[in-house]
Every structure is written in structure tokens, then in C-alpha cells.
N, C-alpha and C positions, 0 to 999 in steps of 0.2 A: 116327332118321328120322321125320319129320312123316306122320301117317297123312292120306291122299287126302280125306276128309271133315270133317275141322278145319283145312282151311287158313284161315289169317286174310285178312277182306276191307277193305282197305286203298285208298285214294286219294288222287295226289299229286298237285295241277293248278299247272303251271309257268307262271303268264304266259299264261292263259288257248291255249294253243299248245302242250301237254304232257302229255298225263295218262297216267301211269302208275298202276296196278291190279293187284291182287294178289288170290288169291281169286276167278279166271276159273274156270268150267268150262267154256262153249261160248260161240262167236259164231255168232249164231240167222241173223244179215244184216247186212249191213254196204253203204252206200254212200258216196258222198262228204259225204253230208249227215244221215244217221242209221246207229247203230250200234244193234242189238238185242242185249244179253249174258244169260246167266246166269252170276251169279254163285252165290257164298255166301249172302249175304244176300237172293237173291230174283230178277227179272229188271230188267234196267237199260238204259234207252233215255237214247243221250248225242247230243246233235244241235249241227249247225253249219255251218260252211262247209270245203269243200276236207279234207273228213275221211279218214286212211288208217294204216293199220295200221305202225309202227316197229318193233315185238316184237311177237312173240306166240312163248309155249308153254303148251300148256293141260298139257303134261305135267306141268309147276310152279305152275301156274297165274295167269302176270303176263301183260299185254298192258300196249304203250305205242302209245298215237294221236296224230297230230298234224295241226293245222290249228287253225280257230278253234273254240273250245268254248262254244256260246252256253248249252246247257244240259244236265242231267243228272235223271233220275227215276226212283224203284223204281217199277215195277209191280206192282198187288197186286190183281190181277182178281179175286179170294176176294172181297174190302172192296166192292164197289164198288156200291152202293143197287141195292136190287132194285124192280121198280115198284108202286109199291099197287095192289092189287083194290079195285072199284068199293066195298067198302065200309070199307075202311081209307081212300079220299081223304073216306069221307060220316062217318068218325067218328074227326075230328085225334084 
């Protein structure tokens, strides 16, 4: 039996109108036009048109969406530039 915390994070896009996923843990928000997940690997915003849920069980952790998939992106808010103080912009 696979333990809850190694599940593998996997993605399958069918014809841009298919994506199955493996390694869900929660769907944060969902509309017809962005999905918010946590996955395995981190949080993932998938966006498009006429977007809706086909599968889901987080208790195995697959989801399958459909509609058009214009795009997909990890989120890594840790990364993301912090702003210089007045004397980091006066000394590149």
C-alpha cells in the first residue's frame, strides 16, 4: 500500500481538453476559468475556458478536468524577489 505522502505527481494533457493528474491533495478553488491545487509538488494554477471537474478523489489523489487548457504554473511564493531598501537600489 502506497503511503499518503509519496504519492507521485504526474500529468497527462489529452488534446489540450483533458488533463488528468495524479498527486492532488486539495482543490483550494475552482471556476470555469481557473483551477487552484495543491499538489505534491507544490501549488498549481491551471487556467482556460469552460473548465470543470470529470474525476476527482483526493483520497488517491487523481483529478481529471475538462475544457480548453490554455495554461498551467507551479506557484512558489517562498521565490518570489523581495523589494530593495533604499540602499540596496543606491549600491547595484
Amino acid at each position: 500500500m502506497m503511503d499518503q505522502k509519496n504519492k507521485p505527481h504526474d500529468m497527462r494533457l489529452h488534446s489540450r481538453k483533458l488533463l488528468d493528474m495524479t498527486g492532488v491533495k486539495n482543490v483550494e478553488s475552482f471556476d470555469s476559468e481557473e483551477f487552484l491545487l495543491q499538489t505534491e509538488l507544490g501549488h498549481l494554477s491551471i487556467r482556460g475556458q469552460n473548465l470543470h471537474i470529470k474525476n476527482l478523489s483526493l483520497e488517491e489523489g487523481i483529478l481529471s478536468i475538462e475544457g480548453l487548457i490554455h495554461s498551467f504554473a507551479y506557484l512558489n511564493p517562498g521565490n518570489q524577489a523581495k523589494p530593495k531598501s533604499l540602499l540596496g537600489k543606491l549600491f547595484k
